[in-house]
ZATOR-752466 format. One record per residue: residue number from 1; z, x, y of N, C-alpha, C in turn. Coordinates in Angstrom, 1 decimal, padded with zeros to 4 digits. Last residue first. Layout:
<rs>
   resi      nup    neast   nnorth     caup   caeast   canorth      cup    ceast   cnorth
    NUM        Z        X        Y        Z        X         Y        Z        X        Y
...
</rs>
This chain:
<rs>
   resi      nup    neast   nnorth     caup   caeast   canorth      cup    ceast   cnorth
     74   -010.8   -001.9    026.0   -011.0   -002.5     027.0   -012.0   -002.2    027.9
     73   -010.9   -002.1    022.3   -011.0   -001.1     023.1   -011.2   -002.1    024.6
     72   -008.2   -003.5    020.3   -009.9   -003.7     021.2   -009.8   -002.7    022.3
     71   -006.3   -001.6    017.8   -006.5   -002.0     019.0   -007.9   -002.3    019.3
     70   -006.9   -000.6    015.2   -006.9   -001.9     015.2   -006.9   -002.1    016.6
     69   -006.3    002.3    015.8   -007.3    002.2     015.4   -007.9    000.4    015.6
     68   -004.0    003.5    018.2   -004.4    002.9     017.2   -005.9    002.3    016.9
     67   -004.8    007.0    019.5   -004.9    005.4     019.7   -004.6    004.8    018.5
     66   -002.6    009.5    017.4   -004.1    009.0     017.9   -004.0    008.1    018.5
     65   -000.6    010.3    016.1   -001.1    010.9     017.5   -001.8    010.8    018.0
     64   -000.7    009.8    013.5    000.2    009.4     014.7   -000.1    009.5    015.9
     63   -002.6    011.2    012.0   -003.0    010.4     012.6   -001.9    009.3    013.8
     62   -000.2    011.6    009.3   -001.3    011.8     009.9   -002.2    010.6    010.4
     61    002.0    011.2    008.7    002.3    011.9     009.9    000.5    011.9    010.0
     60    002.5    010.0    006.3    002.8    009.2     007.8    002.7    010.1    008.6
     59    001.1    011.8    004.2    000.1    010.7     004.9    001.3    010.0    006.4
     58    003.2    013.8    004.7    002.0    013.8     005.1    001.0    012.9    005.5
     57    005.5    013.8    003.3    005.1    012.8     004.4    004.2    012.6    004.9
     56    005.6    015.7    001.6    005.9    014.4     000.9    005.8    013.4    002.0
     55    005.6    018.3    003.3    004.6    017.9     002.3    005.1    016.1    001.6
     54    007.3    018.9    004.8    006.3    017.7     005.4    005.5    017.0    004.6
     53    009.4    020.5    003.3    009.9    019.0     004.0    008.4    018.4    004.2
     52    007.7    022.9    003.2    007.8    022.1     001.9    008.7    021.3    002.6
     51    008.1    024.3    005.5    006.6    023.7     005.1    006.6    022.4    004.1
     50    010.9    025.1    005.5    009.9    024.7     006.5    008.7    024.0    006.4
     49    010.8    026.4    003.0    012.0    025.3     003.2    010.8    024.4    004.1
     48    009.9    028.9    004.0    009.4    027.9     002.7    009.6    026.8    003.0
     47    011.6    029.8    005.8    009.8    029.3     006.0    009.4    028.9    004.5
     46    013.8    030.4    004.5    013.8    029.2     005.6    012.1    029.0    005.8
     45    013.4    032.2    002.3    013.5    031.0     002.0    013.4    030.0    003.4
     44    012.6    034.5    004.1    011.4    033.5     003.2    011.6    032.5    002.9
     43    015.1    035.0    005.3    014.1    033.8     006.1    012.8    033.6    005.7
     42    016.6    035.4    003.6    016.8    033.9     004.2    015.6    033.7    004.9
     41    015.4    037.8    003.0    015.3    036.7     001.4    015.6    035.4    002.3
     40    016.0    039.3    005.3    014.4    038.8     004.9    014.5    038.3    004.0
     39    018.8    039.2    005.3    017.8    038.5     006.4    016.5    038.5    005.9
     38    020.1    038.8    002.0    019.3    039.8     003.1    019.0    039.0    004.3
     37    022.7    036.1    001.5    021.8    036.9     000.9    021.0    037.7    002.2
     36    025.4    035.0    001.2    025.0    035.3     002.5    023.6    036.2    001.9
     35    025.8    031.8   -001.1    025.8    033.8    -000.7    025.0    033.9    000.1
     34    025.8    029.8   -002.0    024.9    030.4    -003.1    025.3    032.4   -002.4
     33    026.5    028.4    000.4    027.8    028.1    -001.0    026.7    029.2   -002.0
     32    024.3    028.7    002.4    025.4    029.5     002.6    026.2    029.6    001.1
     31    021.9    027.1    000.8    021.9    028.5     001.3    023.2    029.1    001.7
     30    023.6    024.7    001.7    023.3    024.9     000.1    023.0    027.1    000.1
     29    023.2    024.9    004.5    025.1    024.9     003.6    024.4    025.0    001.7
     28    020.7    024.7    004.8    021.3    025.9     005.6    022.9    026.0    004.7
     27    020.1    022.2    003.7    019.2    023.3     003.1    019.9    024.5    004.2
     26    021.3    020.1    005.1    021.7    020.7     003.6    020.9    021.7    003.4
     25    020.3    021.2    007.7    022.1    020.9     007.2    022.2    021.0    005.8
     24    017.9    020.0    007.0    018.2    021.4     007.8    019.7    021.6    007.4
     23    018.1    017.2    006.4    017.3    018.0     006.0    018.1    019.4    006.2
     22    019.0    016.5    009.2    020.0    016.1     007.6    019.4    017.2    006.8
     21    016.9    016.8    010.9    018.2    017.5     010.9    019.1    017.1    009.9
     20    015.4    014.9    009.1    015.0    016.3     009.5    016.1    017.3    009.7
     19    015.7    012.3    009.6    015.0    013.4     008.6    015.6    014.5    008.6
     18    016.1    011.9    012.2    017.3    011.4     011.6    016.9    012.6    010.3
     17    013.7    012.4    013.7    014.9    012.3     014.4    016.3    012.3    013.8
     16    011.5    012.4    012.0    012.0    013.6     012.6    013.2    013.6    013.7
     15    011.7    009.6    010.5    011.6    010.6     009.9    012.3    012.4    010.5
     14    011.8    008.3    012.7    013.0    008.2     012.4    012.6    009.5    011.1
     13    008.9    008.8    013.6    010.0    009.3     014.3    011.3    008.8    013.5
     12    007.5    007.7    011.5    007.4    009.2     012.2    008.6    009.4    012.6
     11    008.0    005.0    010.9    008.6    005.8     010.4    008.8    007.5    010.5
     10    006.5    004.5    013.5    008.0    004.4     013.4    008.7    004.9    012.2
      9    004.0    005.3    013.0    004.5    005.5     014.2    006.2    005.7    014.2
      8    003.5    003.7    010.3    003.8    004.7     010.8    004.2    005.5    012.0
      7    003.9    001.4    012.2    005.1    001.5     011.2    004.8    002.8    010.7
      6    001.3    001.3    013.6    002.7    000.8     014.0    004.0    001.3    013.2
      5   -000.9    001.6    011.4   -000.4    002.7     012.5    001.1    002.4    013.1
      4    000.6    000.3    008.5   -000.5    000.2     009.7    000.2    001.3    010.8
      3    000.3    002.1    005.5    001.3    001.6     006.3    000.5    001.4    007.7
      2   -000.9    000.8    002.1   -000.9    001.4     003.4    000.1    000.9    004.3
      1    000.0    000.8   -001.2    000.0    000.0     000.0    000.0    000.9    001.2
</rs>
């Protein structure tokens, strides 16, 4: 089932408003309870981390940023 631009729109942003920093919080305290590991092992794991959140949202994120499509042009 598709979601109409509107409701992606809206799940965009509660995605990166509420998502996201929950997100970041557990993946920074999971990383701390495992050991303060090198600055270069945290920050492959943080640019992994980084990429791999969007992948499972990808279809709502794409095309947010456009007109809506259903709108009459005026």
């Amino acid at each position: 089932m598709a979601l109409s631009h509107k409701a992606k729109r809206r799940w965009s942003l509660v995605i990166l408003v509420i998502g996201l920093p929950v997100y970041v919080v557990v993946a920074v305290t999971i990383l701390n309870l495992l050991g303060r590991p090198p600055i270069w092992v945290e920050l492959v794991v943080y640019l992994v981390l980084g990429i791999l959140w969007a992948l499972p949202f990808k279809n709502v994120f794409i095309g947010v940023g456009q007109a809506d499509p259903n709108d009459p042009v005026d």
